[in-house]
N, CA, C and O atoms as CSV, one atom per row, in Angstrom:
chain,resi,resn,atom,element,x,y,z
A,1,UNK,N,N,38.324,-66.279,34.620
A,1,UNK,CA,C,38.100,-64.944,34.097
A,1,UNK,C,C,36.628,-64.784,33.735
A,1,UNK,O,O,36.104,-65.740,33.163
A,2,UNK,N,N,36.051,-63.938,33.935
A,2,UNK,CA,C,34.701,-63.765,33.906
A,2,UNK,C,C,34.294,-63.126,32.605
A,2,UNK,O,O,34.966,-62.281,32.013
A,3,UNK,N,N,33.328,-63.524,32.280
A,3,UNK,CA,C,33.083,-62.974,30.349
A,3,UNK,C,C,32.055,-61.966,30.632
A,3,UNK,O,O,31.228,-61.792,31.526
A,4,UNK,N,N,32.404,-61.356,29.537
A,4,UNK,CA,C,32.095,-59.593,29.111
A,4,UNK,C,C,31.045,-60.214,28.894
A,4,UNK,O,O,30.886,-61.370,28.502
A,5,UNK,N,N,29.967,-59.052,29.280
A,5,UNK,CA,C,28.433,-59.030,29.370
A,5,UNK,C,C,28.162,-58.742,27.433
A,5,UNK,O,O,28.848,-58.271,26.526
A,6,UNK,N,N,27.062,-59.217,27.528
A,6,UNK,CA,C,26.604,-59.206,25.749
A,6,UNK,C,C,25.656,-57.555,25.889
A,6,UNK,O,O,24.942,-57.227,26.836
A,7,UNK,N,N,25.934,-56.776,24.687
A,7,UNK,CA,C,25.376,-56.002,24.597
A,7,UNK,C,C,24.532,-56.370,23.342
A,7,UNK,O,O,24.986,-56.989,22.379
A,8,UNK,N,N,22.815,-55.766,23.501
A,8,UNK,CA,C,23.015,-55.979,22.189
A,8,UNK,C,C,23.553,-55.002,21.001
A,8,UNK,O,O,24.109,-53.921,21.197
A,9,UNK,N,N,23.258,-55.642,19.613
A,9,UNK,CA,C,24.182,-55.319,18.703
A,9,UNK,C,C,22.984,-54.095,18.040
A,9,UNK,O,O,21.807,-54.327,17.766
A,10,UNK,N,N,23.524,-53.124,17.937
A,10,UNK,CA,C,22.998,-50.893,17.781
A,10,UNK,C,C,21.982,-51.254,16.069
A,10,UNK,O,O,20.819,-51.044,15.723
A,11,UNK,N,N,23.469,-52.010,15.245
A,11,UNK,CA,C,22.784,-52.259,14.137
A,11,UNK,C,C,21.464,-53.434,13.800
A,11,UNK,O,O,20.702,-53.415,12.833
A,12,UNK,N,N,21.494,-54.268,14.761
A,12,UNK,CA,C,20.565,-55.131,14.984
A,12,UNK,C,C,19.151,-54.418,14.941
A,12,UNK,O,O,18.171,-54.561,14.210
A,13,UNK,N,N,19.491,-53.436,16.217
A,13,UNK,CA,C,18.176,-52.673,16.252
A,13,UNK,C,C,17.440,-51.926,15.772
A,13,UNK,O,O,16.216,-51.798,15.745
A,14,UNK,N,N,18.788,-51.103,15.135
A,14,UNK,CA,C,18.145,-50.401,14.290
A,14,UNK,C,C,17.684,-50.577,12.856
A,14,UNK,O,O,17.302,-49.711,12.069
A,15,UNK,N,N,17.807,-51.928,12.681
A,15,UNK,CA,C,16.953,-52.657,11.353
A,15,UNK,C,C,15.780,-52.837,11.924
A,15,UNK,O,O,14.689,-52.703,11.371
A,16,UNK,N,N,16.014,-53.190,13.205
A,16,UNK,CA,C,14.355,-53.520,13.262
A,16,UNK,C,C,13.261,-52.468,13.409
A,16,UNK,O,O,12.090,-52.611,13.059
A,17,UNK,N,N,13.851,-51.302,14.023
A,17,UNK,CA,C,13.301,-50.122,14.116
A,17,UNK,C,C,12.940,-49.989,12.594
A,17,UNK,O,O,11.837,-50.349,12.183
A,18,UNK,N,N,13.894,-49.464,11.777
A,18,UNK,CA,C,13.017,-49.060,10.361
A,18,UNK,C,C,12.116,-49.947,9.943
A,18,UNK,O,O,10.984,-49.497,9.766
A,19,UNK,N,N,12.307,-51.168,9.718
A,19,UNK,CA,C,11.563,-52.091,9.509
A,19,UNK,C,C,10.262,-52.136,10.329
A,19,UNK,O,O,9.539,-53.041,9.912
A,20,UNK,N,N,9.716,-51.445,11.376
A,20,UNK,CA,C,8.854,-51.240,11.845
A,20,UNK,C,C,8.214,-49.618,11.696
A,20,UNK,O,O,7.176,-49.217,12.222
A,21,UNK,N,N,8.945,-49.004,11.016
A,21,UNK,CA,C,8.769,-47.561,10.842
A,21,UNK,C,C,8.120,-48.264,8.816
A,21,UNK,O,O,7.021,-48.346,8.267
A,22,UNK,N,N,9.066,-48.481,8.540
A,22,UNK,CA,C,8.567,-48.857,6.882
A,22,UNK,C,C,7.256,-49.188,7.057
A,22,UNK,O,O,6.473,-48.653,6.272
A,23,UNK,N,N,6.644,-50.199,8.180
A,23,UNK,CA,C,5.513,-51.063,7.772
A,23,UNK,C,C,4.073,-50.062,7.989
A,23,UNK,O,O,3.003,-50.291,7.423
A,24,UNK,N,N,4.371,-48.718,9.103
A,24,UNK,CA,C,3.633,-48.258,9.141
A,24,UNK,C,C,3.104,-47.748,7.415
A,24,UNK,O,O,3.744,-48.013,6.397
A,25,UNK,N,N,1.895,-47.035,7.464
A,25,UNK,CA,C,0.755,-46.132,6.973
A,25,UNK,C,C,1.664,-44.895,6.491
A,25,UNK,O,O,2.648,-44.594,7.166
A,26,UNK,N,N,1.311,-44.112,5.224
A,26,UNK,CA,C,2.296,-42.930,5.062
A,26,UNK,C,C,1.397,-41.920,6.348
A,26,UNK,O,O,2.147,-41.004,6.688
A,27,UNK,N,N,0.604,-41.885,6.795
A,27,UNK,CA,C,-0.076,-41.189,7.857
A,27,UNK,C,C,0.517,-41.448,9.123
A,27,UNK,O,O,0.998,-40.597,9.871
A,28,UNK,N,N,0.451,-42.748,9.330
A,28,UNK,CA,C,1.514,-43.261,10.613
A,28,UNK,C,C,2.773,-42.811,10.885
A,28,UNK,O,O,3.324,-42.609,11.967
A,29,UNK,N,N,3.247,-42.650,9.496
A,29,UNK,CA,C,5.013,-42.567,9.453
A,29,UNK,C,C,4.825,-40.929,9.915
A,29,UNK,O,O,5.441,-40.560,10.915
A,30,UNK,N,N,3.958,-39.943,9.168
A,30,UNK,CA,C,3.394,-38.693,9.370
A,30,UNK,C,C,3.249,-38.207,11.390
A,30,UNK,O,O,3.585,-37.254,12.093
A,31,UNK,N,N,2.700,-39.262,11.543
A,31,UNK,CA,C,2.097,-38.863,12.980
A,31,UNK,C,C,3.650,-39.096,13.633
A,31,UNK,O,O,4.204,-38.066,14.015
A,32,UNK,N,N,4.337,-40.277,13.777
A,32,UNK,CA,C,5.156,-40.929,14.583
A,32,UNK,C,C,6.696,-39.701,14.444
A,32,UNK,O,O,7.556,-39.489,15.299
A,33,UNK,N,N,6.567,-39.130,13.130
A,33,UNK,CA,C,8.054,-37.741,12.496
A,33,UNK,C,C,7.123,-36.858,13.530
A,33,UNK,O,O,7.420,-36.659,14.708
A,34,UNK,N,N,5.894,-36.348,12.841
A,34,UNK,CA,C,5.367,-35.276,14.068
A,34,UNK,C,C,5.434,-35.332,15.524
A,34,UNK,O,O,5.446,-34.215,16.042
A,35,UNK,N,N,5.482,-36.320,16.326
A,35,UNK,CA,C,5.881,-36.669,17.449
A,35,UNK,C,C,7.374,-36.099,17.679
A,35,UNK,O,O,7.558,-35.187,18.485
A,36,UNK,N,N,8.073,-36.477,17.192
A,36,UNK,CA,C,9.337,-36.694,17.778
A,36,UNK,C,C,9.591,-35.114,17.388
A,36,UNK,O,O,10.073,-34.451,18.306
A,37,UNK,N,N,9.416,-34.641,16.549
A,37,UNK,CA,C,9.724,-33.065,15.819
A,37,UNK,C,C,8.874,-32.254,17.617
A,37,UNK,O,O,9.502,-31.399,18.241
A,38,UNK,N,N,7.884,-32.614,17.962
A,38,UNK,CA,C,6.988,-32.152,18.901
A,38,UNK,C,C,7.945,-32.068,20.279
A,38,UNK,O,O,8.166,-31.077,20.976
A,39,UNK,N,N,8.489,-33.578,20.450
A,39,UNK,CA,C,9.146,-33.496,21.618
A,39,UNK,C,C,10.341,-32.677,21.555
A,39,UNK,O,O,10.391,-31.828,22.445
A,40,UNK,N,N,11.372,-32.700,20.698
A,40,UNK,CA,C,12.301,-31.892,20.537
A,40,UNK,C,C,11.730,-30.816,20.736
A,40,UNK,O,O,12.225,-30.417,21.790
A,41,UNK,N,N,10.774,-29.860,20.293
A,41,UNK,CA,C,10.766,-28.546,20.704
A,41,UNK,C,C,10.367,-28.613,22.207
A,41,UNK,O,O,10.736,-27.696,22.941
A,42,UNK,N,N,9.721,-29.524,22.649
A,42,UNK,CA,C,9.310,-29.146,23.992
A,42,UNK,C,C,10.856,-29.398,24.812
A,42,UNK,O,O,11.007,-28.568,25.708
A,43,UNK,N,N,11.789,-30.186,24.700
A,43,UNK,CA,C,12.949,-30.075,24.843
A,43,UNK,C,C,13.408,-29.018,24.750
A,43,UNK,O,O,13.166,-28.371,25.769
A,44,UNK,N,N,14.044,-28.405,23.937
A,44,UNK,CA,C,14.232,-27.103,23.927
A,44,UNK,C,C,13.631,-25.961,24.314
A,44,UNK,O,O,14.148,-24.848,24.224
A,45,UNK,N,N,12.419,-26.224,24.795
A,45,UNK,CA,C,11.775,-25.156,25.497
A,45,UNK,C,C,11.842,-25.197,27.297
A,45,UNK,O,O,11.690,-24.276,28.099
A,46,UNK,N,N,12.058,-26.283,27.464
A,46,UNK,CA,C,12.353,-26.723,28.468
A,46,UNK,C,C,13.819,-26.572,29.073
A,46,UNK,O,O,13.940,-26.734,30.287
A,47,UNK,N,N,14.724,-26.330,28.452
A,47,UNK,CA,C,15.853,-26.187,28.429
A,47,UNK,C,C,16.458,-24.944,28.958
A,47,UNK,O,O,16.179,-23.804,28.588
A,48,UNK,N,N,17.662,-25.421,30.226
A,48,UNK,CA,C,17.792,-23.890,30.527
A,48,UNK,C,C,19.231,-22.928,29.557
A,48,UNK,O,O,19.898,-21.934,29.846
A,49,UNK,N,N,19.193,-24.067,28.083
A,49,UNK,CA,C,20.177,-23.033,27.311
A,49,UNK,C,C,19.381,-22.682,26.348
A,49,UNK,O,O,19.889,-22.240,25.317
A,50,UNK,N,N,17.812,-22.809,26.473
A,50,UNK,CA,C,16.674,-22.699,25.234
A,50,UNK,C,C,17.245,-20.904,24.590
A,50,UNK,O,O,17.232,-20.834,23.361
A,51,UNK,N,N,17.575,-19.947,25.130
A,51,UNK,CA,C,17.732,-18.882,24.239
A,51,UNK,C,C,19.232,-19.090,23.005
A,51,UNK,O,O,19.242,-18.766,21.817
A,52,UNK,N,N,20.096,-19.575,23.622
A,52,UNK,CA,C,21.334,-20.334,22.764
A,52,UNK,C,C,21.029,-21.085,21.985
A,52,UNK,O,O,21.757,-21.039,20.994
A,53,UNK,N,N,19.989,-22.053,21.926
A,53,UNK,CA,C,19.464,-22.919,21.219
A,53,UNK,C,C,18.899,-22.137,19.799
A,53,UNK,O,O,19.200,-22.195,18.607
A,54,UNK,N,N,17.983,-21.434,20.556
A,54,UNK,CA,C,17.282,-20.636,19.777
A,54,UNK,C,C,18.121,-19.594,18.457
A,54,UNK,O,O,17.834,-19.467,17.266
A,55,UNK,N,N,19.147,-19.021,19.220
A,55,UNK,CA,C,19.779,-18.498,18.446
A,55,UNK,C,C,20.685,-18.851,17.802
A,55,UNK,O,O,21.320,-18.079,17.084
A,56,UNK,N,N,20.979,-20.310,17.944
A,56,UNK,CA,C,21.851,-20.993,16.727
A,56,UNK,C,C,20.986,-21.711,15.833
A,56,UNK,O,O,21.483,-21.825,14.712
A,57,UNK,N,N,19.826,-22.245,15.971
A,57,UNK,CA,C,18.643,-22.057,15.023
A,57,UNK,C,C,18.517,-20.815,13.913
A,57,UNK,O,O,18.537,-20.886,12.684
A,58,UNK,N,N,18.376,-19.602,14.822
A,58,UNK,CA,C,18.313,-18.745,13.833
A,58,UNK,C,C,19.655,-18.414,12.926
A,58,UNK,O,O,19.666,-18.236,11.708
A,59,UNK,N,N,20.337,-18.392,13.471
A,59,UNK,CA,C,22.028,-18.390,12.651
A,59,UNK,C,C,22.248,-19.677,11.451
A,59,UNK,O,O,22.683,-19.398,10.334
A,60,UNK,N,N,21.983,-20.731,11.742
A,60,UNK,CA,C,21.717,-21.580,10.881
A,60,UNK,C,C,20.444,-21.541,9.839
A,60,UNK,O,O,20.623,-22.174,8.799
A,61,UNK,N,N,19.323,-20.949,9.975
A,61,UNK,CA,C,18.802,-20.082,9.002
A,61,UNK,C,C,18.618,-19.673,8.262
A,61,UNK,O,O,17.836,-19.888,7.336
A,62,UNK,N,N,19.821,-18.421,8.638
A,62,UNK,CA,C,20.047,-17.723,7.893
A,62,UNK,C,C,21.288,-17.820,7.159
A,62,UNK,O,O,21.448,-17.248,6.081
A,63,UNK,N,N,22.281,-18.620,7.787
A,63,UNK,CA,C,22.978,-19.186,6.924
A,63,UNK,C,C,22.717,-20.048,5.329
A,63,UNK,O,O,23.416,-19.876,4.331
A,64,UNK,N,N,21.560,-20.958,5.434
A,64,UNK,CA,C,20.406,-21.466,4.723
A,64,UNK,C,C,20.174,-20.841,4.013
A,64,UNK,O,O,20.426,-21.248,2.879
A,65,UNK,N,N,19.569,-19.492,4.131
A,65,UNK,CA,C,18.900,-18.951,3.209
A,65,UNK,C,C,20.245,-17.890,2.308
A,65,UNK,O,O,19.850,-17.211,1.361
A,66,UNK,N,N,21.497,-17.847,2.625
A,66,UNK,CA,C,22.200,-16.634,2.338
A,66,UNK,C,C,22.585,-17.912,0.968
A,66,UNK,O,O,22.577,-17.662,-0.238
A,67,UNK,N,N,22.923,-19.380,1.669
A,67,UNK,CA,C,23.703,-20.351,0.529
A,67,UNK,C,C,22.213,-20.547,-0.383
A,67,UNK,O,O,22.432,-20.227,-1.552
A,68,UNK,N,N,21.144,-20.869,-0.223
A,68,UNK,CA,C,20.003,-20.864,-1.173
A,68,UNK,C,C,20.243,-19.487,-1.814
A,68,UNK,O,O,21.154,-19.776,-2.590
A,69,UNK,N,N,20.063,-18.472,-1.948
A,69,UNK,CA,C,19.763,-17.092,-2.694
A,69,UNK,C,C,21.026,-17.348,-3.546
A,69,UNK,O,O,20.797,-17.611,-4.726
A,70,UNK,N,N,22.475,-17.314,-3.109
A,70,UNK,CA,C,23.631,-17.468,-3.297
A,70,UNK,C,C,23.693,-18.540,-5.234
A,70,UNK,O,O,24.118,-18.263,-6.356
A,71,UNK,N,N,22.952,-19.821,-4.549
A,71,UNK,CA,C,22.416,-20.684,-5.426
A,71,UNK,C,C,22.157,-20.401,-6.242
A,71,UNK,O,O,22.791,-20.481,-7.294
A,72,UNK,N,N,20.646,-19.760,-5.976
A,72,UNK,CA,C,19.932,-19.396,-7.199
A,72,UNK,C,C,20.030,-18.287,-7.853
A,72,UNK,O,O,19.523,-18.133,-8.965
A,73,UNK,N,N,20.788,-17.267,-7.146
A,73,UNK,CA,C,22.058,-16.571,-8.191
A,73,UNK,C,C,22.767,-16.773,-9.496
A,73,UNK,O,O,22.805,-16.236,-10.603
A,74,UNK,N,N,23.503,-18.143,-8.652
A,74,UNK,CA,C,24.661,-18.228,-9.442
A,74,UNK,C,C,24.272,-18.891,-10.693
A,74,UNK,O,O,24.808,-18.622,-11.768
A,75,UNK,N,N,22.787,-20.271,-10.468
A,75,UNK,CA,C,21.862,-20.490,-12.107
A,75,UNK,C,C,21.326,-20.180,-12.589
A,75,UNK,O,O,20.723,-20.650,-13.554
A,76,UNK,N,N,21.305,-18.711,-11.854
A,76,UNK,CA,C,20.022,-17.978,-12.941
A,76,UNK,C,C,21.443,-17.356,-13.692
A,76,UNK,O,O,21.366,-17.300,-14.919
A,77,UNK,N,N,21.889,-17.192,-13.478
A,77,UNK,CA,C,23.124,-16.694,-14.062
A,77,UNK,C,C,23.808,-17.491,-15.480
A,77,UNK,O,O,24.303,-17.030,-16.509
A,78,UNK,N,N,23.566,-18.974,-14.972
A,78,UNK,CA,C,24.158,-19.342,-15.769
A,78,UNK,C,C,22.731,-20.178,-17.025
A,78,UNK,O,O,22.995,-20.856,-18.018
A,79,UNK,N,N,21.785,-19.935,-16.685
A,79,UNK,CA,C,20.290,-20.091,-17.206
A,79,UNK,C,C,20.684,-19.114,-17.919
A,79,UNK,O,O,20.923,-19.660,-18.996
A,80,UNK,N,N,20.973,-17.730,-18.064
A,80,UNK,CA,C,20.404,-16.785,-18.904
A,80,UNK,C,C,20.798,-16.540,-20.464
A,80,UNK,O,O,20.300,-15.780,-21.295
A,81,UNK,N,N,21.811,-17.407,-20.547
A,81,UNK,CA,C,22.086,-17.749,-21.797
A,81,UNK,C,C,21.617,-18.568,-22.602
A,81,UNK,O,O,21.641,-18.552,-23.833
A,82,UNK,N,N,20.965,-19.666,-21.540
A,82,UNK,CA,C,20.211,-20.658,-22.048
A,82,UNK,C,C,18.828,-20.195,-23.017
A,82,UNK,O,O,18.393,-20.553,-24.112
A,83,UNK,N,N,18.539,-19.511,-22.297
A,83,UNK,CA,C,17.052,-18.521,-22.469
A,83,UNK,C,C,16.983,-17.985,-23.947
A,83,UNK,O,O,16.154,-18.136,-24.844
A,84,UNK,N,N,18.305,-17.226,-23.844
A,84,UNK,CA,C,18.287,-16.473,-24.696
A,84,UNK,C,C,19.003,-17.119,-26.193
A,84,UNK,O,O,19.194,-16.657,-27.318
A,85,UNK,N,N,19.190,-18.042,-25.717
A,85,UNK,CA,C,19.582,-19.188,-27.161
A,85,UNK,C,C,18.035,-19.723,-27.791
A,85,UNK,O,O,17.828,-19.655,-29.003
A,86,UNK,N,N,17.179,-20.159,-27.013
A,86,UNK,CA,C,15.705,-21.035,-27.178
A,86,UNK,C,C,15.114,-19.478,-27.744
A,86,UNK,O,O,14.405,-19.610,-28.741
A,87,UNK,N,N,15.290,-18.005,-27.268
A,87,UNK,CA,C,14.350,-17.337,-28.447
A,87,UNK,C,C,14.707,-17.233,-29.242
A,87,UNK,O,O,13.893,-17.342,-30.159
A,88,UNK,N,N,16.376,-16.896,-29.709
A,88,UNK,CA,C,16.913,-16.956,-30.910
A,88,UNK,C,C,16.678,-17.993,-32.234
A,88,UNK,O,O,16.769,-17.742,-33.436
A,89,UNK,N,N,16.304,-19.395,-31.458
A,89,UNK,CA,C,15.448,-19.951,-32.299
A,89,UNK,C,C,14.837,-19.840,-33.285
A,89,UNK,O,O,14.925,-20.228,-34.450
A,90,UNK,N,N,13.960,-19.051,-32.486
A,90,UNK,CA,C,12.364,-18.637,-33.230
A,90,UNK,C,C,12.366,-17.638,-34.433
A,90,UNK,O,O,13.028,-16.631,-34.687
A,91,UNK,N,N,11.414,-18.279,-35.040
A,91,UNK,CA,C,11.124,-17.169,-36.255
A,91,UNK,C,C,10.783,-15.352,-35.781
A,91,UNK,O,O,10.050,-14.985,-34.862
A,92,UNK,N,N,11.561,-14.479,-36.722
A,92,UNK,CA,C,11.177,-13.152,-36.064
A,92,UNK,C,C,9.935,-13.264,-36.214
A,92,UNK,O,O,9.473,-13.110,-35.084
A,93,UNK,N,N,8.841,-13.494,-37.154
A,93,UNK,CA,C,7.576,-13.273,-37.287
A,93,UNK,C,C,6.415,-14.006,-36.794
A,93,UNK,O,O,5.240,-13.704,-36.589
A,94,UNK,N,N,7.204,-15.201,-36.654
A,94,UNK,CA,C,5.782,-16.229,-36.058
A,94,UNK,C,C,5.831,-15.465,-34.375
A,94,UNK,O,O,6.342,-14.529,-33.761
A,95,UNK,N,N,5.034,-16.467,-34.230
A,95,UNK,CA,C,4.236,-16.351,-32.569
A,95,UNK,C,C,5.110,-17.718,-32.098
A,95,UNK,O,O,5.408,-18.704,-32.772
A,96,UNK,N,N,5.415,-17.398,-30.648
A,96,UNK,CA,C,5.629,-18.220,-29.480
A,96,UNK,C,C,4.948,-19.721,-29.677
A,96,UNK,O,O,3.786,-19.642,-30.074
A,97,UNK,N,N,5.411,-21.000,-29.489
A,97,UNK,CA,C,4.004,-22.295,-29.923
A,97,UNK,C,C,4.375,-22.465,-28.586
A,97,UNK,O,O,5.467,-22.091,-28.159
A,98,UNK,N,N,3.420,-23.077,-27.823
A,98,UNK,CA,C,2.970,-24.128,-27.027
A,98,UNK,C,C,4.064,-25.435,-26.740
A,98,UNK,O,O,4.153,-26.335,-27.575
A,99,UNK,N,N,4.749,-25.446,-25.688
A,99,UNK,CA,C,5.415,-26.327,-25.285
A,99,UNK,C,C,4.757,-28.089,-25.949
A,99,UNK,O,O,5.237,-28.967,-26.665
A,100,UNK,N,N,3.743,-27.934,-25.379
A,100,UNK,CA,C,3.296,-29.228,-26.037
A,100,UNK,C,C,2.617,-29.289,-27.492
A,100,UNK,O,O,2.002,-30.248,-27.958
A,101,UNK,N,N,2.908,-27.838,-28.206
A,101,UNK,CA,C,2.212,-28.363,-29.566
A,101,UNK,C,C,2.717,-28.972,-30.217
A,101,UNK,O,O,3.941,-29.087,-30.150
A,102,UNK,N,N,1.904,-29.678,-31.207
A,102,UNK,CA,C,2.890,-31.007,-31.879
A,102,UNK,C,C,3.464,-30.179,-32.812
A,102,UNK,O,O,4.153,-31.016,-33.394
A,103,UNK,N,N,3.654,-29.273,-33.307
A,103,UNK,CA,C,4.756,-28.309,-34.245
A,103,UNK,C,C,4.755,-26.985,-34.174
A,103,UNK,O,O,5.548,-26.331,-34.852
């Protein structure tokens, strides 16, 4: 019976990959993300479903931005009580102090 060919092992490699991505320069690591971010678009531009592409980009988006706003809705919402507890604090007559004054 003839033995199964050795593959190598995915996780093997891909230790060594980061481990060669870690050792770079934060500039290196910079250039080597900009690369690959570079080729993907030229991929997709290249592509003959590039307008589909494109427009599930934009759908995802804006999906993005509807759950961000959505977000920051819902804590400013729940901030505004907060707010309004920290002036209640304060003396009616004094003045506002300085986050960092010492009193």
């Amino acid at each position: 019976m003839e033995k199964a060919p050795d593959f190598p092992d995915p996780r093997k490699d891909a230790v060594e990959r980061m481990k060669a991505f870690q050792s770079l320069s934060s500039h290196a690591r910079w250039e080597s993300l900009a690369a690959v971010i570079d080729i993907g678009w030229k991929l997709i531009n290249a592509s003959p479903h590039r307008e589909a592409i494109l427009r599930r980009m934009d759908e995802r988006e804006e999906e993005r931005r509807q759950i961000q706003q959505n977000l920051f809705a819902q804590y400013a919402q729940e901030l505004r009580p907060l707010a309004g507890k920290d002036e209640s604090h304060q003396d009616q007559d004094s003045e506002p102090r300085a986050v960092d004054s010492p009193v």
